[in-house]
N, C-alpha and C positions, 0 to 999 in steps of 0.2 A: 697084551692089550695095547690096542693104538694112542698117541698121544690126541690124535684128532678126535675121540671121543671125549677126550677131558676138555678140550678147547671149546667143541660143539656145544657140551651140557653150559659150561660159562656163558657164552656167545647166546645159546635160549636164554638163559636164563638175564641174561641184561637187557634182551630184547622186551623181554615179559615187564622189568620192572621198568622200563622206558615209559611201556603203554601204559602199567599202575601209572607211574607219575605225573603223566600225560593230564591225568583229569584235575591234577591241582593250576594247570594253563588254561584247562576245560572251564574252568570255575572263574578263574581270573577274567576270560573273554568272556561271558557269560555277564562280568559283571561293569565289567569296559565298552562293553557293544554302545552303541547308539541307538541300532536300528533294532525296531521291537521284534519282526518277526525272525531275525536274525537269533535274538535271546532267547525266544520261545523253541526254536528249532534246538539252539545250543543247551539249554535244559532240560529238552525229552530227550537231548543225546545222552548229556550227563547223568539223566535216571535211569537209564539203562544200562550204562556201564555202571553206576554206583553197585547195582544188583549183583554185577559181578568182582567187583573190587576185590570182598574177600577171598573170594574161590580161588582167584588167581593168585593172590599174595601167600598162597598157602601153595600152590603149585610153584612160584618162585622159589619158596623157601625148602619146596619137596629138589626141585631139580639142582639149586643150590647144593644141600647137603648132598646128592649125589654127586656132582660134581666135589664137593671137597674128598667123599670118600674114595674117589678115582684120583683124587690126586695123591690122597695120603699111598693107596695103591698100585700107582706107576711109579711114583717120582715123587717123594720129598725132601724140601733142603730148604732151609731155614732160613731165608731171604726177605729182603724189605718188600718184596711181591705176596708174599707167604703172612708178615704180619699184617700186611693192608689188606688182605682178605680175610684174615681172624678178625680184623677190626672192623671190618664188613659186617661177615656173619656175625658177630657180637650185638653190632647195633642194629640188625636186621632181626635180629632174636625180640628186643627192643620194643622195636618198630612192630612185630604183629601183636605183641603182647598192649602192646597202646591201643593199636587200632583195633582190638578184641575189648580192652575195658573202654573206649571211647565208643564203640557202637553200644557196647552195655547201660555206661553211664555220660551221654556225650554234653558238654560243654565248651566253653571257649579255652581256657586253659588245656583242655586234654587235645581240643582238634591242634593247638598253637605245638602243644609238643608232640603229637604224633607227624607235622607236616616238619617240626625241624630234624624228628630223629630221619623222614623221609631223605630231606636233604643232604644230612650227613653221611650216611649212606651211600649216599650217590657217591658223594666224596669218596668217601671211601674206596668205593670200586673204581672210581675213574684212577682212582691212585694204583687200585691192586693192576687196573687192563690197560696202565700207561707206562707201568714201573718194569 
């Protein structure tokens, strides 16, 4: 097996949760705008992506764990790249489980912690694809 398939699935897989994250700046602008038809345009964008927020956050997390199982499969070695991406997927596990009971039962406290495990997250990865 190539190493470039293990990098690929990572590389989709960041790209994907770039765009999920995308719409928490969607929202932000949306709510910074000035100009009205500017807001009305940037809200039929964000209800269309919302439609697919979760489809994708579940396709992340499909290409994710493939990607961990090609790594545990080519190459494993127990490095601080190695624990920043268990602490990814950890809090990526998390993060759908929030945004699964938040579309169920949503509020201000659960939207508050599903957008910080989002951020952590990120963290997280920028640490696993910088380390």
């Amino acid at each position: 097996m190539n190493y470039n398939v293990v990098m690929l699935s990572g590389v989709f897989a960041l790209l994907l949760f770039f765009c999920n994250i995308s719409i928490y700046f969607l929202f932000l602008s949306i709510r910074k705008c000035k100009k009205r038809s500017l807001q009305i345009f940037l809200a039929k964008l964000a209800r269309k992506w919302m439609r697919i927020h979760q489809p994708v956050a579940y396709l992340i997390f499909t290409v994710i764990l493939i990607h961990f199982l090609l790594t545990l499969m080519h190459h494993y070695q127990f490095t601080s790249k190695t624990i920043a991406g268990l602490l990814a997927a950890i809090i990526l596990v998390i993060l759908l489980i929030s945004g699964f009971i938040r579309q169920r039962r949503a509020n201000k406290k659960r939207k508050l912690f599903h957008r910080t495990m989002a951020f952590l997250c990120l963290f997280f990865i920028m640490i696993h694809v910088l380390v």
